[in-house]
C-alpha positions in Angstrom: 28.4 136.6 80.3 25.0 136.1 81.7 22.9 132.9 82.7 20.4 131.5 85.1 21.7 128.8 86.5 19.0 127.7 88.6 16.6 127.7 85.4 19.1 124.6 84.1 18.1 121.6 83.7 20.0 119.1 86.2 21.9 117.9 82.7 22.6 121.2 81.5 24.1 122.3 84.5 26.4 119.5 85.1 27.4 119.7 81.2 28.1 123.5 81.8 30.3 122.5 84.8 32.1 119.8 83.2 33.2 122.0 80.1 33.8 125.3 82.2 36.1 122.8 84.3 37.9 121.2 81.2 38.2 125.0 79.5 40.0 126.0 82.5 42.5 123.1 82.9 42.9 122.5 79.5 46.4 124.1 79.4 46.0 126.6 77.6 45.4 129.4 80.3 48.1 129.1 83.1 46.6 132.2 85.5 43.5 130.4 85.9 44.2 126.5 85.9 45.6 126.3 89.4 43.1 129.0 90.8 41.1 127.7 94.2 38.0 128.5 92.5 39.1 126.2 89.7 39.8 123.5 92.3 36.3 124.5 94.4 34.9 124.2 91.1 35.6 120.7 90.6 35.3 119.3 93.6 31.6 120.6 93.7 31.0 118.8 90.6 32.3 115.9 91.4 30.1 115.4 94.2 26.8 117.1 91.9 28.3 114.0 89.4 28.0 111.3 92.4 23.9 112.4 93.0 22.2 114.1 89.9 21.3 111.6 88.0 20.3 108.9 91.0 16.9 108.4 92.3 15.9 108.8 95.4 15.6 105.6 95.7 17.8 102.2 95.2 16.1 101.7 91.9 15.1 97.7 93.0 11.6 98.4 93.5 10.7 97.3 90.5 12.9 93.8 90.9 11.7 93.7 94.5 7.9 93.7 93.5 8.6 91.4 90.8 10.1 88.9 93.2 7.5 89.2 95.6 4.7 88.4 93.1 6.7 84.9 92.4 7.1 84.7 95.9 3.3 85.3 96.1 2.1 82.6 93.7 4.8 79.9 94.9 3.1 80.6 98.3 -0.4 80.7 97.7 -0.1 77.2 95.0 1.0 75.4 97.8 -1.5 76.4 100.5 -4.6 76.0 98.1 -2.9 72.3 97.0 -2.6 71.8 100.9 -6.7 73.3 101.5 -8.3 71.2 98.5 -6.8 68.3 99.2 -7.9 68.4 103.2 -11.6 68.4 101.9 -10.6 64.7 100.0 -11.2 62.7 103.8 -11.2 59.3 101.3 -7.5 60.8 99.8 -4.4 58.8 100.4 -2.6 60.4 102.7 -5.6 63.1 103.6 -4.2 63.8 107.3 -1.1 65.3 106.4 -2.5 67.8 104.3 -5.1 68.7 107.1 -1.9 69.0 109.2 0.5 71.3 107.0 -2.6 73.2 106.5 -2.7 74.0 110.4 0.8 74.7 109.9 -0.4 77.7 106.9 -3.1 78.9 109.3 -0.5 79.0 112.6 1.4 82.2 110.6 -1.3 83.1 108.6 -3.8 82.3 105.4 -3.1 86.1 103.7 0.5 86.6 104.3 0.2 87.3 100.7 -1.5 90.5 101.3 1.0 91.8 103.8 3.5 94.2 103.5 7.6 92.9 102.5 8.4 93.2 105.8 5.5 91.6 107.3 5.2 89.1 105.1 9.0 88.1 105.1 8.9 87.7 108.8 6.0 85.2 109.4 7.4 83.7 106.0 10.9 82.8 107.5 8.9 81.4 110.3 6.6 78.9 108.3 9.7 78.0 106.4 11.5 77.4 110.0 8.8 75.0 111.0 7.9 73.3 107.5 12.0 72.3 107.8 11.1 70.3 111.1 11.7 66.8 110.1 8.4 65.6 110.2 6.8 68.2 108.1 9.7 67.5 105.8 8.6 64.0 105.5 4.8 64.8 105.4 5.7 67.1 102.4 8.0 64.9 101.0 4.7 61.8 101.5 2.2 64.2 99.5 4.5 64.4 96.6 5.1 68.5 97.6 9.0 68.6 97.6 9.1 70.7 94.5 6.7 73.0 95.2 8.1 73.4 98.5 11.4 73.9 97.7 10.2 76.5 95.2 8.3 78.4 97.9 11.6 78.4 99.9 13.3 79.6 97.0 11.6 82.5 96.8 11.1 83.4 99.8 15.3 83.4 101.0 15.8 85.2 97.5 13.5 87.8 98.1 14.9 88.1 101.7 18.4 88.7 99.9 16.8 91.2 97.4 15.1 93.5 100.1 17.6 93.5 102.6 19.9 95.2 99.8 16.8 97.2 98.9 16.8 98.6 102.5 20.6 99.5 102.6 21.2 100.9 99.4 17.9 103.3 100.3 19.7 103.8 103.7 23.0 104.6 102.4 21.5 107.5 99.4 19.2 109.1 102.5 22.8 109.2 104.5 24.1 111.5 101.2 23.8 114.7 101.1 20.3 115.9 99.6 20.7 116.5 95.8 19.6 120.3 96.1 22.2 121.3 99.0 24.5 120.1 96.1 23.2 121.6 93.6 23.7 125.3 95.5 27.2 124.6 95.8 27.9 123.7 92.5 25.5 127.1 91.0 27.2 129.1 94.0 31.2 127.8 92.5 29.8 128.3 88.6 28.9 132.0 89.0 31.4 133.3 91.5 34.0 131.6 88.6 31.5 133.4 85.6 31.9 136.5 87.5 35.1 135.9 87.7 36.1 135.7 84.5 33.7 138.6 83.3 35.2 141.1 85.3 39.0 140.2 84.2 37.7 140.2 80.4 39.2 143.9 79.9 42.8 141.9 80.8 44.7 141.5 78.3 46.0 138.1 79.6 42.1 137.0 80.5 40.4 137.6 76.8 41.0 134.7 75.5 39.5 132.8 78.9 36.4 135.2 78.5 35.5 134.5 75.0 35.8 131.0 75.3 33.9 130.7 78.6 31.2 133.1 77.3 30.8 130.1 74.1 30.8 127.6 76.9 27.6 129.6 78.7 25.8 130.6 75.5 26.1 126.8 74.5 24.4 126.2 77.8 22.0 128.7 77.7 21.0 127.6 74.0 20.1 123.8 75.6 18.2 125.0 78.0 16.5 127.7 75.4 15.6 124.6 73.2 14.7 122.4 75.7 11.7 124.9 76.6 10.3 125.8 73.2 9.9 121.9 72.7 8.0 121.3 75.3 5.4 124.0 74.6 5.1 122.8 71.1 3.4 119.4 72.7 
């Protein structure tokens, strides 16, 4: 009973553990379904189970970038409203636009062009000071409340969004790296293969051994098939 382990796909190997783990504890050999390297087994696969098929990453990129786009165009509406409408002098209520315009180039004309973090910051601060009162009402005068409250909108959502972003990236760099687990799942697989391949000859083990040997052939098969498809594109 012979296989590569480390030439298994991430799939194949977990499928190989899972079955070599339910063959074992299925009942129906008592001298090995309390053995530690039973139990080491499976409790290397369970963790393998937790990682191997996450990303690296959180996987809200894409819904973080999205949001940030609307967050974008909310923002840069409102400040090109705000700098067309301070080039009208004869406009009703022309001064306050020149005025929430100074407000725009305080934090910045291109916080669209900034990074999340960047951006969010001197974001949360033009939101702080638009909230004062009297810009409030200088919004509220130029008909801007919607559009406002849009750019607002965004901007706290997207605040939401990437702050889970950053923790959920935090908490899978605090796990254990994917390979190291990996290792100790191939090192439990093989000493339990060798296992079971040197007790064939038992009587009492035969059975085990001709069932585990369908359980690696099935694996090696998968992985056999897997490769000849890929060189036929």
């Amino acid at each position: 009973m012979k296989i590569s382990l480390t030439k298994l796909s991430t799939r194949d190997l977990a499928t190989l553990a899972q079955r070599t783990i339910s063959n074992a504890q299925s009942g129906k050999y008592p001298l090995i379904s309390n053995h530690p390297l039973v139990a080491s087994l499976k409790a290397s696969y369970t963790e393998y189970d937790k990682v191997y098929a996450k990303q690296i990453y959180s996987g809200k990129g894409k819904d973080v970038a999205a949001l940030d786009r609307e967050r974008d165009i909310a923002y840069s509406s409102l400040k090109a409203f705000l700098n067309g409408y301070r080039k009208l002098p004869t406009a009703t209520n022309y001064q306050l636009a020149v005025d929430l315009y100074e407000i725009f180039k305080t934090f910045g004309l291109d916080l669209d062009r900034l990074s999340y973090s960047s951006q969010t910051a001197q974001m949360k601060k033009l939101v702080e000071t638009l909230e004062i009162s009297d810009n409030r009402q200088k919004i509220a005068n130029l008909s801007l409340d919607v559009a406002y409250e849009e750019m607002k909108a965004k901007q706290e959502a997207f605040e939401v969004l990437f702050a889970e972003q950053a923790k959920a990236n935090g908490d899978l760099r605090q796990m254990s790296s994917a390979s190291a687990i990996r290792r100790d799942l191939e090192k439990d697989l093989k000493s339990y293969i060798n296992l079971v391949t040197a007790m064939k000859d038992v009587p009492e083990w035969e059975l085990l051994y001709t069932d585990s040997n369908e359980v690696v052939k099935a694996a090696k098969n998968s992985s056999i098939e897997k490769k000849n498809d890929q060189e036929k594109i």
